[in-house]
C-alpha positions in Angstrom: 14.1 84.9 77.2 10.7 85.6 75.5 7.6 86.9 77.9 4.1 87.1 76.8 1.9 90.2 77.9 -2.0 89.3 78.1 -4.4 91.7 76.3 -5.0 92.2 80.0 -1.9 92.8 80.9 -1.4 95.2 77.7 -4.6 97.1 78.8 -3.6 97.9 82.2 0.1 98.9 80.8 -1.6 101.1 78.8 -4.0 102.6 81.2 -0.8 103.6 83.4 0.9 105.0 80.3 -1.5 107.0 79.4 -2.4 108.1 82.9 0.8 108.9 84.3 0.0 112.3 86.1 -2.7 110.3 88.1 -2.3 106.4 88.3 1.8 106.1 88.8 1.7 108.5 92.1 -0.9 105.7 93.9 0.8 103.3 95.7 0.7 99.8 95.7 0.7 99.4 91.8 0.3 96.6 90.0 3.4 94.6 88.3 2.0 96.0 85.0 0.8 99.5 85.9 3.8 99.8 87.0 5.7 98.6 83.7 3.2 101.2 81.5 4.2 104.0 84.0 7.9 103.3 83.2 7.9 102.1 79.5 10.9 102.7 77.3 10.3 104.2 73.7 9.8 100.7 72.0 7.5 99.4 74.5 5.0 102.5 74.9 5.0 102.2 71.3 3.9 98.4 71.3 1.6 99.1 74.0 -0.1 101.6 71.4 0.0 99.5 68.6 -1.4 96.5 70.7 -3.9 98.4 72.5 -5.5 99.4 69.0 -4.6 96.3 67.3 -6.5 94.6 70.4 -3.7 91.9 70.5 -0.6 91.0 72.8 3.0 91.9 73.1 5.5 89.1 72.7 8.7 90.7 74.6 12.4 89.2 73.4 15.0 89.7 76.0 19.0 88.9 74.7 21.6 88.0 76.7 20.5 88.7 80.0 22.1 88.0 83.5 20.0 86.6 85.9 16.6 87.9 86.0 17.5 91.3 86.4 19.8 92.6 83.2 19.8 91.8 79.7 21.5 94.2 77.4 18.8 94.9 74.7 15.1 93.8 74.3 12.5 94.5 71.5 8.6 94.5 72.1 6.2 92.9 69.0 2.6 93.3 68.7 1.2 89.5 68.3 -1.5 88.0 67.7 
């Protein structure tokens, strides 16, 4: 399964990243603040890299179960 993330959407993951003290503690969040609050390793690393870059993250999701589980996934900064 292969997701796009908006340079929107990578701005406002990155906002909540880099804010987590502050913006994850405020309730209702946003879908993508709340995926910047939580971001794995290779994800808060793409969110850097895009967030400089100014471009988009093209997420690859393998053998996943429903829409809920997939065993591994790696984040790309894209144009």
């Amino acid at each position: 399964m292969t997701i796009w993330y908006s340079r929107a959407a990578v701005e406002e993951m990155w906002r909540a990243k880099n804010n987590i003290n502050n913006v994850c503690r405020i309730l209702p969040l946003s879908f993508f603040a709340s995926l910047g609050c939580t971001a794995p390793g290779n994800l808060a690393d793409a969110l850097d890299k895009a967030h400089y870059q100014q471009k988009r993250i093209k997420a690859l999701y393998y053998q996943c179960i429903g829409a809920t589980y997939c065993s591994y996934y790696t984040y790309t900064v894209a144009a």
